[in-house]
C-alpha positions in Angstrom: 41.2 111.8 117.8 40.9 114.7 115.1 38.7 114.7 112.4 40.1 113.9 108.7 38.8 116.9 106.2 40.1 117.4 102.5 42.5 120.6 101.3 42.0 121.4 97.9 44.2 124.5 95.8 43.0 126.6 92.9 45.4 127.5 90.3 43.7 130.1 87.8 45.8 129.9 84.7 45.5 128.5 81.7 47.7 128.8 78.4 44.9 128.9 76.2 41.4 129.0 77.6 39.1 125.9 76.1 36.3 126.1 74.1 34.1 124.5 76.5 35.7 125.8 80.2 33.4 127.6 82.4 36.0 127.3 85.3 38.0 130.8 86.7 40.9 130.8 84.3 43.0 132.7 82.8 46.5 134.1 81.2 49.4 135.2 83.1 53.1 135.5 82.9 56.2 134.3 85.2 55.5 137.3 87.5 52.2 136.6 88.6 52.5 133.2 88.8 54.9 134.2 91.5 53.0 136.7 92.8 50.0 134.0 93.0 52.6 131.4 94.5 53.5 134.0 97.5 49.9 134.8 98.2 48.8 130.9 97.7 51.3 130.8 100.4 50.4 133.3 103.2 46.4 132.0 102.7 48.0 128.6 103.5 49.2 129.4 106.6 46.5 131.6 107.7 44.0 128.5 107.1 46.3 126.4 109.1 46.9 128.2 111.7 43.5 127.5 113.2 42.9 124.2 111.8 43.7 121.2 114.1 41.5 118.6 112.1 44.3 116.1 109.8 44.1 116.5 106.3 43.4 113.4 104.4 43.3 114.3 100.8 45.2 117.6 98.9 43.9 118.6 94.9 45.9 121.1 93.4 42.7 121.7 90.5 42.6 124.7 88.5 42.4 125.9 85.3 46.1 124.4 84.7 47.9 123.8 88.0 50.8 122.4 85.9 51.8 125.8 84.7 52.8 126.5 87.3 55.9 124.6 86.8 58.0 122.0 89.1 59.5 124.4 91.8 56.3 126.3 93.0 54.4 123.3 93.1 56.7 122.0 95.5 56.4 125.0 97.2 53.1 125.6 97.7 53.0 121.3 99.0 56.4 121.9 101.5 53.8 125.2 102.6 51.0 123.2 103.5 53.1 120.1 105.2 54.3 123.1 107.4 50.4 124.8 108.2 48.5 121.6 108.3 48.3 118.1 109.5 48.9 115.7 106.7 48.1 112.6 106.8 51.2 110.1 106.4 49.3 108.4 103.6 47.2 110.9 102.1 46.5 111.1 98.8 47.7 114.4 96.6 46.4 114.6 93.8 47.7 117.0 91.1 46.1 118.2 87.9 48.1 118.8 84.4 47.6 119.8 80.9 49.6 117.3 78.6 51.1 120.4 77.1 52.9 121.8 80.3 53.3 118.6 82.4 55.7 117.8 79.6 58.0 120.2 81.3 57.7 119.2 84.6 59.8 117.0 86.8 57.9 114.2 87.5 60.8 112.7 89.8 60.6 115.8 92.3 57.3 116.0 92.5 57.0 112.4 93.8 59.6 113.0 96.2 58.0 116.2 97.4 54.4 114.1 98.4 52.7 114.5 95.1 51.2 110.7 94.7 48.2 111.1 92.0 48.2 112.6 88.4 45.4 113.7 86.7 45.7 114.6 83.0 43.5 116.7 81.1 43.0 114.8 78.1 39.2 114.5 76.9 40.0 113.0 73.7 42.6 111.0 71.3 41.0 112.1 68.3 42.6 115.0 66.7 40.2 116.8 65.1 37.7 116.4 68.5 40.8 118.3 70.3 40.5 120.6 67.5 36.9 121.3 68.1 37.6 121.7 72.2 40.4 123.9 71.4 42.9 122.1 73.5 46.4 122.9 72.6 48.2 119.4 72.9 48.1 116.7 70.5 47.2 113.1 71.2 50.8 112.2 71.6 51.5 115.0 74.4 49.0 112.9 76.6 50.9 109.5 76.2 54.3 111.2 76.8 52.9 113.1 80.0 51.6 109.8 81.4 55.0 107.8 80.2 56.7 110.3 81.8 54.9 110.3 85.1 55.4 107.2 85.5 59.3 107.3 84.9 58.7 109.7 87.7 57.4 106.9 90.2 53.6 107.6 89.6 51.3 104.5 89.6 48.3 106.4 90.5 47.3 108.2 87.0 43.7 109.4 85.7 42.9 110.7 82.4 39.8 112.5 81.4 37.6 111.7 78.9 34.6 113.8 77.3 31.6 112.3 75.9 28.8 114.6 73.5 31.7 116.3 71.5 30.9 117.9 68.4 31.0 115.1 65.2 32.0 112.4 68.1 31.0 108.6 67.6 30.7 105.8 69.3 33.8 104.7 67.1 35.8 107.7 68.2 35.2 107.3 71.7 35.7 103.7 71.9 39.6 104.6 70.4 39.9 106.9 72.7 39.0 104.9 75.9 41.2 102.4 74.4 44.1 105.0 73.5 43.6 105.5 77.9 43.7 101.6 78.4 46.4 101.3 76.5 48.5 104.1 78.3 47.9 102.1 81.6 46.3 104.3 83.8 44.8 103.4 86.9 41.9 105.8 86.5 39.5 107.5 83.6 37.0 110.8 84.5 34.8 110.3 81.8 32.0 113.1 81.2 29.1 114.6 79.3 30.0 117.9 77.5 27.5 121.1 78.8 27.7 123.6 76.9 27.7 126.3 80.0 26.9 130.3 79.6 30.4 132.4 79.5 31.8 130.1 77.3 32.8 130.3 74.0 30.7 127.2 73.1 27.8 128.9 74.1 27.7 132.2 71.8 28.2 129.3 69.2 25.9 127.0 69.8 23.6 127.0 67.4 26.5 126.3 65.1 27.7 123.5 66.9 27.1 120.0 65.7 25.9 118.6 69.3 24.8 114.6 69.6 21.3 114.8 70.7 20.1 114.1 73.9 19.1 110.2 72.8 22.8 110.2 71.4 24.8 111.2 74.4 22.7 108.8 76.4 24.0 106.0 74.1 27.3 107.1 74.2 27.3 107.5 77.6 25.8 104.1 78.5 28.5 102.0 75.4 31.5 104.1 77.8 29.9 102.6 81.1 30.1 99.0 79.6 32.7 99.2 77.7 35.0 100.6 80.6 33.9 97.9 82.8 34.7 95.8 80.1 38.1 96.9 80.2 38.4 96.4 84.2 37.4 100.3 85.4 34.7 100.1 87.6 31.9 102.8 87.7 31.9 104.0 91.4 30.8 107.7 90.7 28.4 108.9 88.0 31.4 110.1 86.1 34.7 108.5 87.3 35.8 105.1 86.9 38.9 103.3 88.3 40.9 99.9 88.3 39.7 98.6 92.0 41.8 100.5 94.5 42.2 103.8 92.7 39.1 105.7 92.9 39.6 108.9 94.1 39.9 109.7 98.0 39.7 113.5 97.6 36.5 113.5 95.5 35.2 110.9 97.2 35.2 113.0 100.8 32.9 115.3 98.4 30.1 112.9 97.4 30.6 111.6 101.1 29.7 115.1 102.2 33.2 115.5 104.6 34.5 118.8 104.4 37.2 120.3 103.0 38.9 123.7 103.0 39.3 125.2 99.5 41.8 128.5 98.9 41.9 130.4 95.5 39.7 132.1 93.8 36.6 130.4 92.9 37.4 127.8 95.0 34.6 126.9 97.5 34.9 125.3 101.3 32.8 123.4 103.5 33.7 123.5 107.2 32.6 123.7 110.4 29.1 123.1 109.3 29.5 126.4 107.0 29.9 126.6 103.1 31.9 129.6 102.0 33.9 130.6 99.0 36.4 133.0 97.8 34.8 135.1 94.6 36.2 134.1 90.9 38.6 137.4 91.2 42.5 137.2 92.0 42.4 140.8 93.7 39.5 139.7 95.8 41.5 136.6 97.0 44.3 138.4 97.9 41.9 141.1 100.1 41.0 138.0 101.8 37.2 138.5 100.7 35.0 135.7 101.7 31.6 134.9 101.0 29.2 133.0 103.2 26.9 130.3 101.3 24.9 129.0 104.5 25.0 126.0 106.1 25.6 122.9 104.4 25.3 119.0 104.8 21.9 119.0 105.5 19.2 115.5 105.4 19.1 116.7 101.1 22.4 117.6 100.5 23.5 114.4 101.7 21.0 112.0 99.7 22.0 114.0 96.5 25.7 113.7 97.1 25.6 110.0 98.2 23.5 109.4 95.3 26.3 110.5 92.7 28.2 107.4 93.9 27.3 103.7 92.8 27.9 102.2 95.9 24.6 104.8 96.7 22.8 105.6 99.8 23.3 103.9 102.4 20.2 103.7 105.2 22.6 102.9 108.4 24.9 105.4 107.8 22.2 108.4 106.7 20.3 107.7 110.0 23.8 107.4 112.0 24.5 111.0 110.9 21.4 112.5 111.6 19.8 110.5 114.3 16.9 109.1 111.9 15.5 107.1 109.4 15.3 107.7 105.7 11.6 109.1 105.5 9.3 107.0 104.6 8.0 109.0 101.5 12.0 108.9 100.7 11.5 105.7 100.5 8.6 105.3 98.9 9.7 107.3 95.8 12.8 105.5 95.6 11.4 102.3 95.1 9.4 104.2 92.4 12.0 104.3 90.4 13.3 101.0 91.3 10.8 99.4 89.3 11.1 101.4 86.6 14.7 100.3 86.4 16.3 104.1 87.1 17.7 102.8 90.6 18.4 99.8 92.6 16.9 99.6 96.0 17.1 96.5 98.9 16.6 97.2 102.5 20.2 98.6 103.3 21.0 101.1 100.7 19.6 102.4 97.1 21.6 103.9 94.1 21.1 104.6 90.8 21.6 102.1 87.9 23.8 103.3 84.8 20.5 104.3 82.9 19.3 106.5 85.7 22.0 108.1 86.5 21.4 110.0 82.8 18.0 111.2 84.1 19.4 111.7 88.3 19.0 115.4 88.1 15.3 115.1 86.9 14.8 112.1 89.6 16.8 114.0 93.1 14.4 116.8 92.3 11.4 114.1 93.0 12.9 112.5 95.6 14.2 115.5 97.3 
């Protein structure tokens, strides 16, 4: 039987590049959207020509895979039913801006394979869009996911952000219940970085950032409220109604791999991690660059560790023939009783308070 790995497309355009977005982005017209579309294309079918594994998850991510409009999204799917193995069921996920998925045809896409929306919202508040410099009002997002599901989507995320500029625990509480209220099945909700590149960062000793102590606190209210509301925690970031969490991003934090074609966009197969460079031209050369081996003992505890469900002991020493060291161990139950993690004899994960401090924890532990 063939192995399952994830496909995953990067679409490098944007309208209006965000405050905040250190992502490979940026303007283009009709014509190179269809010269991007052709390319996207031949890629494709070069990647599939030697690929016999089934693909069990497609995520057309980007910048704004939406501009891309209704026809070549199609496209570029009907391309990759014809180069690859898709999974009868698989989930395909694709991601749009409220401000251009108003113009796409929700209907088609469904019929073409598409199955899972997510929309780029990170806030209901209008001046907090404001302050992101996102081009679509609060209203674009509730018409994009009305409209998605007049197309035949039930399968519909919406991303939040936490740590914005003059954000309270007020305005985010409206705004997770502005993403209730819209009925979607899943919410990405996040902790603003301010990243170097970006325009946030050669302003940010002018921004009006919550502290460390208050994102914490907003983080932690959005964890409980959420579940509150019925959306379970199952990564450090992403929550979902039971059922919905999200297959493609999930094979990531699993460690499975996963071929990924655009610029920027990284891969992990075969054992090797590669990745195309953040420059259209180089993409179209075909220039790739090696990034070693991956999936190794540490990889694999950091990535499992995202996840609420955790690390589990069976399957870590199932993969690499094993135990969990001892000293692993040791620390994790460390921070156990300190009430960052949870720990039993079958698996260990990190409570909603740790996962704040994980990055400072995995560098113990690992």
């Amino acid at each position: 039987m063939n192995s399952t790995i994830g496909l995953y497309f990067h679409i490098p355009f944007c309208r209006s590049k965000c405050a905040y977005c250190d992502f490979f982005s940026g303007k283009a017209d009709e014509a190179d959207y269809d010269r991007y579309t052709s390319e996207l294309k031949k890629k494709t079918e070069y990647w599939g020509a030697s690929a016999d594994e089934i693909i069990s998850s497609v995520y057309f991510g980007g910048g704004t895979p939406s501009v891309l409009g209704t026809d070549r999204l199609i496209d570029i799917l009907q391309c990759a039913k014809q180069s690859f193995s898709i999974r009868e069921n698989a989930e395909i996920t694709l991601e749009v801006n409220p401000e251009s998925g108003l113009k796409l045809d929700f209907h088609r896409l469904k019929s073409a394979g598409f199955n899972r929306i997510s929309i780029g919202m990170q806030s209901s508040d209008e001046r907090e869009l404001k302050t992101l410099g996102r081009i679509h009002s609060p209203s674009d997002a509730k018409k994009t996911v009305e409209k998605a599901k007049k197309g035949g989507f039930e399968n519909i995320s919406l991303d939040l952000m936490m740590g914005i500029p003059h954000q309270t625990k007020e305005s985010l509480k409206r705004s997770i219940d502005f993403c209730a209220e819209c009925g979607v099945t899943h919410i990405s909700s996040y902790i603003l970085k301010v990243e170097q590149g970006t325009r946030f960062y050669s302003i940010k000793e002018q921004l009006q950032l919550p502290d460390e102590d208050e994102q914490a606190s907003l983080y932690l209210f959005a964890v409980d409220y959420l579940d509150k509301l019925g959306f379970n925690q199952y990564e450090i970031s992403n929550f979902s109604k039971t059922g919905f969490e999200s297959r493609h991003n999930t094979l990531y934090w699993k460690c499975g791999e996963y071929i990924g074609i655009g610029p920027s966009a990284h891969s992990f197969y075969h054992g090797k991690r590669f990745y195309y460079e953040r420059d259209i031209q180089s993409f179209f050369d075909g220039k790739i660059t090696d990034d070693g081996t991956g999936g190794d003992e540490s990889e694999y505890i950091m990535l499992a560790l995202r996840l609420r469900s955790g690390l589990d002991f069976a399957e870590y020493e199932k993969r690499f023939g094993c135990p969990l060291p001892q000293s692993t161990y040791t620390k994790i139950q460390k921070y156990a009783r300190a009430g960052f993690m949870e720990c039993d004899s079958k698996r260990a994960c990190f409570t909603p308070r740790g996962f704040l401090v994980s990055n400072a924890i995995l560098s113990d532990i690992l």
